[in-house]
N, C-alpha and C positions, 0 to 999 in steps of 0.2 A: 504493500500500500504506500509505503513510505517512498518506493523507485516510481511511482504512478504519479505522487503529488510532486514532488521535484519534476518531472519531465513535465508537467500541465504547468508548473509554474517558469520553468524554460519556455514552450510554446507561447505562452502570454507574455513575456519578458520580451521575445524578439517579433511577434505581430507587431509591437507598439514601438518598438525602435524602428520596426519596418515604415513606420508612419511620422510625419513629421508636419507641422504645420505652418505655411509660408503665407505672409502679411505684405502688406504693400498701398502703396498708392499710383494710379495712373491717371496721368495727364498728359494734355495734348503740348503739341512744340513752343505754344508761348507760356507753358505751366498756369494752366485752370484746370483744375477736376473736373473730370467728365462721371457725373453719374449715369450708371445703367451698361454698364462695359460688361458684357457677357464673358464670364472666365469661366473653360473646361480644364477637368483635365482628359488627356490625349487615352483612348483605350477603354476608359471608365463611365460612368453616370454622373461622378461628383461632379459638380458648380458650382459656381456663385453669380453671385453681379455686384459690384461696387456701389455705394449709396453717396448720396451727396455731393460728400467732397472726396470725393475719389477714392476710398479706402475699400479693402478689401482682405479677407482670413478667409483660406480653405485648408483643411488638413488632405494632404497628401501623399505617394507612395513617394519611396527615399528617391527612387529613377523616373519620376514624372516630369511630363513636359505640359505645362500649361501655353493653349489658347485663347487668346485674348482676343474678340471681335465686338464690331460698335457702329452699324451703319454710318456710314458717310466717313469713315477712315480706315486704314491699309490692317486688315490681319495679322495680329504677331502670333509666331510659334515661341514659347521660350523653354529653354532644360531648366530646372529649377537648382539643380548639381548641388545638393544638399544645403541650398540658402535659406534663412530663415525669413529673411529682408528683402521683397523684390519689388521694386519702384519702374517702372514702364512708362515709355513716353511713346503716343500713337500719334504718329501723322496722317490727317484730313487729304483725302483723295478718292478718286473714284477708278478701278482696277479691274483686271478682267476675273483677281480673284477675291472678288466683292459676293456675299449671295444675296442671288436674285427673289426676287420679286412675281418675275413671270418666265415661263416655258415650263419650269418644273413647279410641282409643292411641297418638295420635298425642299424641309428646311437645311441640309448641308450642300446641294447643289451651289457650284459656280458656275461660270460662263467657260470656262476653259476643261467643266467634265460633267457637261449638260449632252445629252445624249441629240441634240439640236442646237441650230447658232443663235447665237445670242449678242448681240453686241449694246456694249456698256458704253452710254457717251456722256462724259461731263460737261452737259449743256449752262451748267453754274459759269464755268471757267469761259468757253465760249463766247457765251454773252455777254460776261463783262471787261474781254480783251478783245475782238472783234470787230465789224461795222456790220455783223450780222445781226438782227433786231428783234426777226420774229422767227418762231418755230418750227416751219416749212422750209426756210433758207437754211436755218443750222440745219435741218438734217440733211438737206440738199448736198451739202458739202460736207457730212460726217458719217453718214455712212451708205453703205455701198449699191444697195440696190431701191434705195428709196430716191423718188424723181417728181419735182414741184417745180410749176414755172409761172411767175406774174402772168397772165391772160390780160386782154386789152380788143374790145367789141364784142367780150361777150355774156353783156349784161350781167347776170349777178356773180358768173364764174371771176368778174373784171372785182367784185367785192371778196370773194372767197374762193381759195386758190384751192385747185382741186391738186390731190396728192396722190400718188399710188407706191404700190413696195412689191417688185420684183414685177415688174411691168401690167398688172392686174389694174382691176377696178378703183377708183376712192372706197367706194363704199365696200371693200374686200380686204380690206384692214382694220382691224377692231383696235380702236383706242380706253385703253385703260387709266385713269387716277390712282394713282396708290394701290393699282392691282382690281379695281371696281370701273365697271363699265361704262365710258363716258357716252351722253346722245350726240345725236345728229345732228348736222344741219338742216334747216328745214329747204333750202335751195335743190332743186334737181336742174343741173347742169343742162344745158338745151343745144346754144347757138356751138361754132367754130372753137371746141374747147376740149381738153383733153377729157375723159370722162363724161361724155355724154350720154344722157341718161341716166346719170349719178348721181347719185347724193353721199356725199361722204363726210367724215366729221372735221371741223373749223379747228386745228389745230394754234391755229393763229390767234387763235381767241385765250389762250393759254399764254399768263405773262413768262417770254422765258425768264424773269429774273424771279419767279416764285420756284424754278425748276432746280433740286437737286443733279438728278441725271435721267435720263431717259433709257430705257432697254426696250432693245428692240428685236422683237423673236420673229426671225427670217423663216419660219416653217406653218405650215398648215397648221391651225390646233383649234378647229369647230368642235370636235369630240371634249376637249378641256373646257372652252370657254364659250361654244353658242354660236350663232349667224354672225357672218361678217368678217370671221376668222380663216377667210382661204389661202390669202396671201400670208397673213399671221398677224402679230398682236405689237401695239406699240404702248408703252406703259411709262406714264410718265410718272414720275417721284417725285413728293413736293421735298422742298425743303423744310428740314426739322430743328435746324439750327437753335442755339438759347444764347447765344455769344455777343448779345447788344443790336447797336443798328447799324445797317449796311447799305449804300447807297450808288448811284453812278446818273453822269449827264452826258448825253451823247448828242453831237450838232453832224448832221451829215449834209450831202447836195450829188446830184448826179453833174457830170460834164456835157452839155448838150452839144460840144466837138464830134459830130457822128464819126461810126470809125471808118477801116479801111475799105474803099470801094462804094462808101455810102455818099463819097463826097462826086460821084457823077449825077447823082440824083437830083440837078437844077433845071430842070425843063420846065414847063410852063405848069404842066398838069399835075406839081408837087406843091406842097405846101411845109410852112416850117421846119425847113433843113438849116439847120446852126444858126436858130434863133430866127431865122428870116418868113415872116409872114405870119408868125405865130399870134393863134386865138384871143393872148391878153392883151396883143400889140405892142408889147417888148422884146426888145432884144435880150439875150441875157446867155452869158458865160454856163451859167450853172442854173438850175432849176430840181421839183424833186427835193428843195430843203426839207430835211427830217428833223425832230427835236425831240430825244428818247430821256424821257426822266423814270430813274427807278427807285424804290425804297425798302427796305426789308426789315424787319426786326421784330427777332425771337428776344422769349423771356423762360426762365423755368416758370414748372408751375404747383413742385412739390420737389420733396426728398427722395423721389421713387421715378426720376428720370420723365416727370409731366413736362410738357412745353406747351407754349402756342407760338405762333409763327404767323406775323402779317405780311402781305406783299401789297406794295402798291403800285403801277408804272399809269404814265400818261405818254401817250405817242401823237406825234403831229405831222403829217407827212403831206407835203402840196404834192399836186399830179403832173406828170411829167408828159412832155409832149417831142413826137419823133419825124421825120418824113414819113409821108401819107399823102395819098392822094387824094385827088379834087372833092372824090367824095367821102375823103377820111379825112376831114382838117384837124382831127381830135387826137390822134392815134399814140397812147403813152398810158401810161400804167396812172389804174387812181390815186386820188387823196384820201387821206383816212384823218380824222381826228377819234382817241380813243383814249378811253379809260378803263381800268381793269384794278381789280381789288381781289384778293386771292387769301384764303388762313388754313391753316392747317395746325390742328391741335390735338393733343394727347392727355388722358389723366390718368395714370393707373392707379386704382381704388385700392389695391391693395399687391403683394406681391405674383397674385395668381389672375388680379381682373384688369384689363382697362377699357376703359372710353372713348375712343377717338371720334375726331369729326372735320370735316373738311370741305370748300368749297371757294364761291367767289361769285362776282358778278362782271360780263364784260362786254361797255357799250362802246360802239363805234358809228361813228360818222362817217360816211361813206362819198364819193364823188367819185365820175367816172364820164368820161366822153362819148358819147354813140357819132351812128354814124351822121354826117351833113347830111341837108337838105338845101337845095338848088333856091335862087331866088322865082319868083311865077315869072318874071322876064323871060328866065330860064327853062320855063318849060314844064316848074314842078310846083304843082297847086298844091302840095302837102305843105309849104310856105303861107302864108299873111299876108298880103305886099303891104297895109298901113302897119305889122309887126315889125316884119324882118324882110324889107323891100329888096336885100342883098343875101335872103337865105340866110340859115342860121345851122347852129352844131347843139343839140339838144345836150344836156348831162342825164344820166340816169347818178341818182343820187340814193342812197338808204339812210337807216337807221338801224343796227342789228344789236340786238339786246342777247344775249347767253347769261343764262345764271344755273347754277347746280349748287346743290346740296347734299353733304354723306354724312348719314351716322349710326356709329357701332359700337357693337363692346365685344370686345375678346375678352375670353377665360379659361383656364386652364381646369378642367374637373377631377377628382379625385383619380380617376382613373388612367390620367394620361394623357386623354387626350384632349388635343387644344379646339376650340368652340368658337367663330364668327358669324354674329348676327349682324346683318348691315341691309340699310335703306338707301339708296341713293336717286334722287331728282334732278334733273334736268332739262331746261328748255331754250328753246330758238328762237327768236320774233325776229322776221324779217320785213321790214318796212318800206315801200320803196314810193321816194320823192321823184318826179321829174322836173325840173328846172330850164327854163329858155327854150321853151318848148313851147308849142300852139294844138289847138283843136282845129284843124283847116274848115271843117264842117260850120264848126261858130262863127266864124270869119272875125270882122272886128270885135265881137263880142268876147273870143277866148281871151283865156289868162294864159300867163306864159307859164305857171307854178301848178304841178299837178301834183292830189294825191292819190297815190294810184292802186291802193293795197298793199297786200303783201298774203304771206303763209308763216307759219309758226308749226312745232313738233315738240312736244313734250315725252318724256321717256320716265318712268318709276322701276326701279327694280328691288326689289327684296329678295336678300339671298342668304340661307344658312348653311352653313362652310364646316366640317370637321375632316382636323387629320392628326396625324401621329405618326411618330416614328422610333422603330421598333429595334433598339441597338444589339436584342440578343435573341436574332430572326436575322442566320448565317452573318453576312458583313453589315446587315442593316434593310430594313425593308419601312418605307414611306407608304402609307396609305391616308388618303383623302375620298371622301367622298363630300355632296350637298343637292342642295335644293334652290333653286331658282325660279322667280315668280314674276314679268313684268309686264307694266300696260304703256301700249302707246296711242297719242291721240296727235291727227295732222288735221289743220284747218288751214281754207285761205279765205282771206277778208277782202271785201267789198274795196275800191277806193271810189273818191267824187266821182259824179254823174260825167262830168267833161273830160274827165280820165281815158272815159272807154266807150262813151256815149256819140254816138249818128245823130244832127240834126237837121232839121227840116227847113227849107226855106222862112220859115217866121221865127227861126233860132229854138224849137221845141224839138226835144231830143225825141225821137223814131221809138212809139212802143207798136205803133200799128202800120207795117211799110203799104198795106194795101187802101189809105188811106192817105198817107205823106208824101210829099216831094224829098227826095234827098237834098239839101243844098248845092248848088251847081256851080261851075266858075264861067267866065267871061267866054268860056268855049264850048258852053254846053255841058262838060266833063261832073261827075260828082266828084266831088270835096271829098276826102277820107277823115275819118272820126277818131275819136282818141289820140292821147297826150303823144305829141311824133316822139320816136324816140325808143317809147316802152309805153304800150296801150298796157291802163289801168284793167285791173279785176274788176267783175261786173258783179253782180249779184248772179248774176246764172252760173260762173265760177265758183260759187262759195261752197265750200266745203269741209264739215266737221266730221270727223274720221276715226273712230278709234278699235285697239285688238290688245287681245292678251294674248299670252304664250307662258308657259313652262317649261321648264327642263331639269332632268336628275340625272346625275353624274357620277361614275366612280374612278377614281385616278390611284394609282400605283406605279410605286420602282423597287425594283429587287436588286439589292448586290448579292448576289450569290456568293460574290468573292470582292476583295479591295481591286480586282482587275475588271469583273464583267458585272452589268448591271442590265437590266432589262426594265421597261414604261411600256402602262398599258394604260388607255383611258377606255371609256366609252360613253355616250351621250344620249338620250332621248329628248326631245322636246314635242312639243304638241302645242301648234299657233291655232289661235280661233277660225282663220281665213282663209288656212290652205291642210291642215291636216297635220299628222305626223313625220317627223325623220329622226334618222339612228345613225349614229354617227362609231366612228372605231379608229384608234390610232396602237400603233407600236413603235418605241423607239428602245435603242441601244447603244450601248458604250460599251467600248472594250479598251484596255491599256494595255497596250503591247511593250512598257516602260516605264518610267517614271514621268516621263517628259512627252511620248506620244501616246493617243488615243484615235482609233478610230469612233466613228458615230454615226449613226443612220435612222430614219425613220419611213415611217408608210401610214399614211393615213384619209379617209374619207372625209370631206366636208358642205358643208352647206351655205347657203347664204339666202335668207329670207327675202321676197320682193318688199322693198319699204313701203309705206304708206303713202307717200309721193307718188312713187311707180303706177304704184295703185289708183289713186285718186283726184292725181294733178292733171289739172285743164286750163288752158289761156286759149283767147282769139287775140292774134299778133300781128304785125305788121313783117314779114321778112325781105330783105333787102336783095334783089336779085337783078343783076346788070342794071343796078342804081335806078330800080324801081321798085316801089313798095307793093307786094302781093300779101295781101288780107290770106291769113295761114289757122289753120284750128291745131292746137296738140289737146288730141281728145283723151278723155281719161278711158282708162281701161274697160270700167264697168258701163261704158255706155254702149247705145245703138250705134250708134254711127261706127264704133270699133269692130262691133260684130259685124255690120255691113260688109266690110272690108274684109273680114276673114281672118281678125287677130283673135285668137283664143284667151283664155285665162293668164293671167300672169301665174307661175308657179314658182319653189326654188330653183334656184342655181345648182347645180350637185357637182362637186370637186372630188379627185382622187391628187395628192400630196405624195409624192417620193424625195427624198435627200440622202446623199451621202457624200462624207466628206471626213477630216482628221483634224486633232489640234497638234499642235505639239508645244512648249514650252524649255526653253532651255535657258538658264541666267533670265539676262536682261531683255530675252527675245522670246515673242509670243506668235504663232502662226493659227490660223482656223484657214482651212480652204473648203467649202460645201457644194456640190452638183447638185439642182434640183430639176423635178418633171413635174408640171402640174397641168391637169386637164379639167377644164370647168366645162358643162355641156348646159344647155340651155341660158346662156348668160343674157342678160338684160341689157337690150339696145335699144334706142331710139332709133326708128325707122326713118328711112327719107321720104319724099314728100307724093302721095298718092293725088291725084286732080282729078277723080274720076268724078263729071259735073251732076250725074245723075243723082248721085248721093249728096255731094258737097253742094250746090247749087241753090235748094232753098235755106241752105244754112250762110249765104253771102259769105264765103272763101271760097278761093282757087285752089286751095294745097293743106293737106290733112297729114300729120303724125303721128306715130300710137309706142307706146310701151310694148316690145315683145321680149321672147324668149326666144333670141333671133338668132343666136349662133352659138359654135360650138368650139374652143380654141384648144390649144395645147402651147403651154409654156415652159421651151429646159433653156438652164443657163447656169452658171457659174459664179462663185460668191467667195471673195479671197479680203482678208482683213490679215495684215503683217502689220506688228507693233517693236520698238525697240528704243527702249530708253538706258543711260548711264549717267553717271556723274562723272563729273571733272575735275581732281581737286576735289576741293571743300568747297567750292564757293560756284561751277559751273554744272550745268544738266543740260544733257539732250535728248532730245524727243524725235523722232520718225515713227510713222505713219505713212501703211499703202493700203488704201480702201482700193475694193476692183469689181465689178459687176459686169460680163459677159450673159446677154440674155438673147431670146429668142423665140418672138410668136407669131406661131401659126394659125391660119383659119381653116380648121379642118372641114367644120358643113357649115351652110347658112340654112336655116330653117325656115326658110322664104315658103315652104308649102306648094299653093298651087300661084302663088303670088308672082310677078316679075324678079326674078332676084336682082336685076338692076335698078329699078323702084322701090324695092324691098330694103337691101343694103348696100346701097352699091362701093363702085371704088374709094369715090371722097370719102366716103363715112368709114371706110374698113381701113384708108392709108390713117387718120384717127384715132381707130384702136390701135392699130400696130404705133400711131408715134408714140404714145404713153407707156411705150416696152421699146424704148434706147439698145441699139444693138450691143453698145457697151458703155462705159464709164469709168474712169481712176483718177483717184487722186493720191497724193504726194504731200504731207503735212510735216512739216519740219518747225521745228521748236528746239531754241535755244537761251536761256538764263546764266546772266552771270550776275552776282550778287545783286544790284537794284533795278538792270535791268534785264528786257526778254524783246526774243523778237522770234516771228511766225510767219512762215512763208509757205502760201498752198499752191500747188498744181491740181486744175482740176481739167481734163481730160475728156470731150464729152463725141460723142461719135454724131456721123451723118444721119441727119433725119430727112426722111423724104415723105412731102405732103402732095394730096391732091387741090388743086385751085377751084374756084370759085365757077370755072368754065362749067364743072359737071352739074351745077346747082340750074346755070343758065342755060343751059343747051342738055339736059341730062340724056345720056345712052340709054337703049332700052332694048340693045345685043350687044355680042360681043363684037360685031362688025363694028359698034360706033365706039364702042368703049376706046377698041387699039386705036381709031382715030384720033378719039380726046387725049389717051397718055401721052401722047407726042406732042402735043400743045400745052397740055393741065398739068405736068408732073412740075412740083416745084422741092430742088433739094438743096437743102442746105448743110454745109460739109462740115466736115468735122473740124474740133476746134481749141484751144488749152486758153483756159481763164486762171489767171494768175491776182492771187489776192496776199497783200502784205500789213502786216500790224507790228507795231514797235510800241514799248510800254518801259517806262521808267519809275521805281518808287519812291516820288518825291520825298516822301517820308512813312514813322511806319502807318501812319492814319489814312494816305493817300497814293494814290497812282493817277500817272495818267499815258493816256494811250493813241495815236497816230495813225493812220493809215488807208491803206487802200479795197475795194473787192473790185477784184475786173480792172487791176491795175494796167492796162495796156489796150482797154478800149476797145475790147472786139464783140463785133455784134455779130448776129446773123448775118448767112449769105444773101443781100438784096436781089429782089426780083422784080423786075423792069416793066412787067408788063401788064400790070393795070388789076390784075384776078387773084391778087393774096386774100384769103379770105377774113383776115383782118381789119384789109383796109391802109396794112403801114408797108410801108419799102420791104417789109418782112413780116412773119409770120410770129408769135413770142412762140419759141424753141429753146432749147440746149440755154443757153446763159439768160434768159429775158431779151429785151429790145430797151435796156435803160441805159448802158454801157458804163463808165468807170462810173464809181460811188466813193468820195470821198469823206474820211469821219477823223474825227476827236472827240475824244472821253477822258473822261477824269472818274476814276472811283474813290470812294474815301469810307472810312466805318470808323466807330466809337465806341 
């Protein structure tokens, strides 16, 4: 007995020396405590989290190596090599081995061993060293297969820049907040614009100085997250900062010096080339003045790692004006005045619960040029002559209001596993003014100020989220499952009677034509009705719209081993309007090393027709060999659609392939990813049917419709190389090669028993294909030496080739006339490298300030001579914009 109890009191004597317990405090590089610093140890279940002011005790094994991680700074591993005392200082940045937020749910996932690509961008740092301002541009030029370009004549596309990721749809990219579903635009993209027929979500509405970072998942994931996710998912991170206030002023101006080849553009039937003849009646060097004011500031909001976090920016941007022809005297990217107010805040109640909530409001002022109108001298009665005896250039003008709302509590329950209930609102008001504009029908009667409606889209979702992960289930095994619940409701509104309204020779607007005279001109001719420019909503337009939808989800990854992991999702939903779909993904990793990984996935997806698709209708005016044709875009659910032989709108259905490797090695990070995606029934705006038997007593010549008009297939190529080092103590360098090689084809058109040249023809399909760039790279170099930095991008952008304006006025209707028009109508414009540079010095430690250029060398589009851009400008907006060099200054400063 007595050899039993000495050996039990040996075994208990070296358990406890086996153990040892290490204290410390962690702070960031200017020494403040960072509370809520997640600390593991390596192997095990023990943690902690540091409270307040940095401090932290965990009893640990004598050979433990404790993990330190803290969103929004760099990961440490450390040996603890029998210390009792370990003090940690973590520097704020944003890494490729940061974990994410989106593509996996699995809480130990990176970006560098996610079994799909993921690219991590620090839109924080961007925007406040930069002359890039709003959201669509930083990604434009950070990562690799996402593609946005100013638009200019194409009414609201000219207010909200349609986007797309990996040459797909706008609206086939789902955008996220903080990992929760952001809505929509209420706009469906119409005229000469990329994304036609789209409605995608206003990223731009998003201040980027509220933006932590952005990740962005290049892979299909409807199966994980729902409609919209075919291209994949972009997930924007607020900032959670608690670090005081932090602010920046930015003064920018475009160079109105057109660039190379644009200076033969002085013949007669051009207008405002390098200042000359231009609509304000100045001359002027520069135009496009911008003024970007931002403010931020975080506070704590307890001992338990609480914060709130406000942002505020004001933006002022005049509209820029390019060569254009006789009947484009406008032709240049809008004006915006804006305001935007953004918080994001946290309380955790206790160690296992917390609170969150998040959102903001963001309005903008809009301005934008349509096209001219002739004086009646000239031949064109859609003019006034005691108005605008010289013709005039209408504005289309808005007001767009976005506001959302999130709120949630996560909890940790007894059992493990972690718990989110979250509500999130959202909505769109689009409002659209016309300005310098006439009612020709009123004659002297009209105003020149119209209001002409607009549409609006509201989105709710409520969704309950559990998952866990399971450290001793072989190397680890993540399961998530939830429930998702949301409604949406799309309306458009009325505007004034003179918006949209036909009157009669005694100036009484037309409710009974077999009773009125239309107004006539001096030649017999009728007068056309509604604001020139952009005909108001009528009340026969109006429409209040709403649908639910559900969905339930189960999500898993299995490490089998520290080498092989395998994800499985799969998805139901059920929409009130079109029925049920099931969705299924697989993806996997394998580490063939420490430093390489292969990675692959396959999966099914979907995309819901939006509510727009669905139920948006206008009577317009379209602009065809500089005449106006009275045009109907009929809603789906109407007769006039079924006349025509366009069936039901239904989903989209996608199948998702990718494969591709990371490797890491030091200070060098590679992802290169192949993908193949095939969407079959995709949503098109059709071209324009005349058939007069139908359209006729509806007073239009040319009808549109919503279909499920074609079937595409998308492979291409997806390369991100990173590589940073220090120099010294005091220098760092940065490189960066983003790469995107893609490629879409039109495998069928679902034209039916229709014309498929009536149906879709070339102009519309060279459209879809330009919003999938044959390739794209860029080149980002960054250099620091102690106060200052300077950053120089290559950006890389390939040949786009469009169809002109010829097919709209003469359109084919075989392939006999078509090969005749590509010989006249192809217009391309060649590839091209925009070079953008920024310099930044810190004046002190409270301030910086910053210099430089985007599109430092002034190169526009290839000019096209002959009168059919469907623009309206010397060029088409393509590959870099049509605004050319953008000049800025900035100063940041914090407290």
């Amino acid at each position: 007995m007595k050899q039993i109890y000495f050996y039990l009191l040996a075994l208990t004597t070296s358990l406890t020396l086996a153990q040892q317990t290490v204290s410390g405090t962690v702070k960031d590089v200017n020494g403040v405590p960072l509370p809520g610093v997640n600390i593991s140890e390596d192997g095990t279940s023990k943690g902690t989290a540091t409270d307040f002011d940095g401090n932290y005790s965990l009893t640990v094994g004598e050979n433990a190596t404790l993990t330190f991680s803290y969103i929004g700074y760099n990961t440490l591993s450390i040996a603890v090599n029998n210390q009792t005392i370990l003090n940690v200082v973590m520097e704020e940045g944003v890494s490729l081995d940061e974990v994410l937020l989106v593509g996996s749910r699995s809480p130990r996932r990176t970006a560098t061993d996610t079994a799909v690509p993921v690219d991590v961008l620090d839109v924080s740092g961007i925007a406040s060293t930069t002359g890039k301002f709003e959201v669509n541009e930083i990604l434009q030029y950070a990562a690799p297969s996402f593609n946005a370009t100013r638009q200019s004549g194409s009414d609201g596309a000219d207010h909200i820049v349609p986007a797309s990721l990996r040459g797909l749809g706008p609206d086939q990219t789902l955008v996220l907040i903080n990992g929760k579903r952001r809505h929509q635009s209420s706009l469906v993209n119409i005229f000469g614009t990329r994304g036609r027929g789209n409605s995608g979500t206003d990223l731009n509405a998003i201040p980027a100085f509220a933006i932590k970072r952005i990740e962005v998942l290049r892979d299909g994931a409807s199966a994980q997250y729902g409609s919209d996710a075919i291209a994949g998912v972009i997930n924007i991170v607020l900032k959670d900062n608690t670090d005081g206030f932090s602010g920046g002023i930015t003064y920018g101006a475009y160079s109105t010096a057109v660039g190379e080849g644009w200076e033969e553009a002085t013949g007669e039937t051009l207008n405002n080339v390098e200042g000359k003849n231009r609509l304000d009646g100045k001359d002027k060097n520069f135009d496009g003045a911008t003024v970007k004011i931002d403010a931020n500031y975080g506070v704590p909001l307890n001992d338990q790692g609480g914060y709130v976090n406000f942002t505020t920016e004001f933006l002022s941007k005049d509209r820029t004006l390019r060569p254009g022809f006789a009947w484009r005297k406008g032709y240049g990217s809008a004006g915006v005045d804006g305001f935007n107010f953004m918080l994001n805040a946290s309380l955790p109640v206790n160690n296992r619960t917390e609170v969150y909530a998040f959102g903001g409001r963001n309005y903008r002022d809009t301005d934008a040029y349509a096209f001219s109108r002739d004086s009646f001298d000239d031949g064109d009665n859609r003019s006034v002559p005691s108005l605008y005896p010289n013709g005039f250039t209408p504005r289309i003008t808005s007001n767009i209001t976005d506001v959302s709302v999130s709120v949630g509590v996560r909890h940790q329950m007894d059992n493990g596993w972690n718990l989110d209930f979250n509500n999130t609102f959202g909505k769109n008001n689009f409002h659209y003014f016309i300005k310098g504009s006439n009612n020709a029908s009123m004659q002297n009667a009209s105003p020149t100020d119209f209001d002409a409606g607009g549409h609006y889209l509201s989105q709710n979702t409520t969704g309950l989220d559990f998952n866990k992960y399971l450290d001793d289930v072989a190397s680890g095994l993540s399961l998530a499952f939830g429930f998702e619940y949301r409604t949406e409701n799309f309306g458009i509104f009325a505007g004034e009677a003179p918006s949209y309204g036909l009157y009669d020779t005694n100036g009484v607007i037309i409710t009974n034509p077999s009773n009125q005279t239309v107004a006539f001109d001096s030649n017999g001719d009728d007068l056309p009705g509604g604001s020139q420019g952009f005909p108001g909503y009528s009340p026969a337009n109006e429409v209040d719209r709403n649908r639910t939808n559900y969905g339930i989800y189960f999500d898993t990854e299995f490490n089998a081993s520290e080498a092989f992991m395998l994800g499985a999702a799969v998805r139901f939903e059920n929409y009130s309007d079109f029925g049920n779909t099931f969705n299924a993904k697989l993806a996997s990793r394998l580490k063939l090393s420490d430093d390489f990984s292969l990675r692959g996935s396959i999966s099914t997806g979907f995309r819901a027709p939006s509510l727009a698709q669905l139920y948006y209708n206008l009577i317009f005016n379209n602009i065809v060999a500089g005449e106006s044709v009275p045009s109907l875009l009929s809603a789906n659910n109407s007769t006039v659609t079924k006349a025509f032989g366009i069936g039901q709108l239904n989903e989209e259905k996608a199948v998702n392939a990718s494969i591709g490797f990371t490797f890491k090695k030091g200070d060098f990070t590679a992802t290169v990813d192949a993908y193949s995606i095939t969407v079959d029934d995709r949503i098109i705006l059709t071209d324009n049917f005349t058939d007069q038997a139908v359209l006729g007593p509806l007073n239009v010549d040319a009808a549109q419709f919503f279909a499920n008009g074609v079937d595409t297939r998308t492979t291409g190529l997806d390369v991100v190389l990173g590589y940073e080092t220090n120099i010294g103590t005091d220098s760092n360098i940065k490189v960066g090669l983003i790469g995107n090689i893609n490629d879409l084809k039109i495998k069928n058109i679902n034209n039916g028993n229709l014309n498929e040249f009536t149906f879709f023809g070339p102009f519309s399909q060279a459209y879809l294909e330009a919003a999938a760039p044959d390739y794209k790279f860029g080149l980002n170099l960054g250099y620091t030496h102690k106060k200052l930095d300077a950053t120089v991008s290559l950006t890389q952008f390939s040949e786009v080739t469009l169809q002109d304006f010829q097919w709209v006025d003469s359109p084919a209707t075989n392939q006999t006339e078509a090969e005749a028009l590509y010989d006249v109508a192809t217009d391309v414009y060649k590839a091209a490298m925009v070079v953008d540079l920024s310099l930044g010095y810190r004046i002190c430690d409270n301030a910086k300030i910053s210099i430089g250029a985007n599109n430092l060398f002034n190169k526009y589009p290839t000019p096209q001579f002959d009168g059919w851009t469907d623009q309206g400008g010397l060029a088409d907006s393509v590959q870099m914009g049509s605004d050319g060099t953008y000049v800025f200054a900035r100063i940041n400063f914090n407290f």
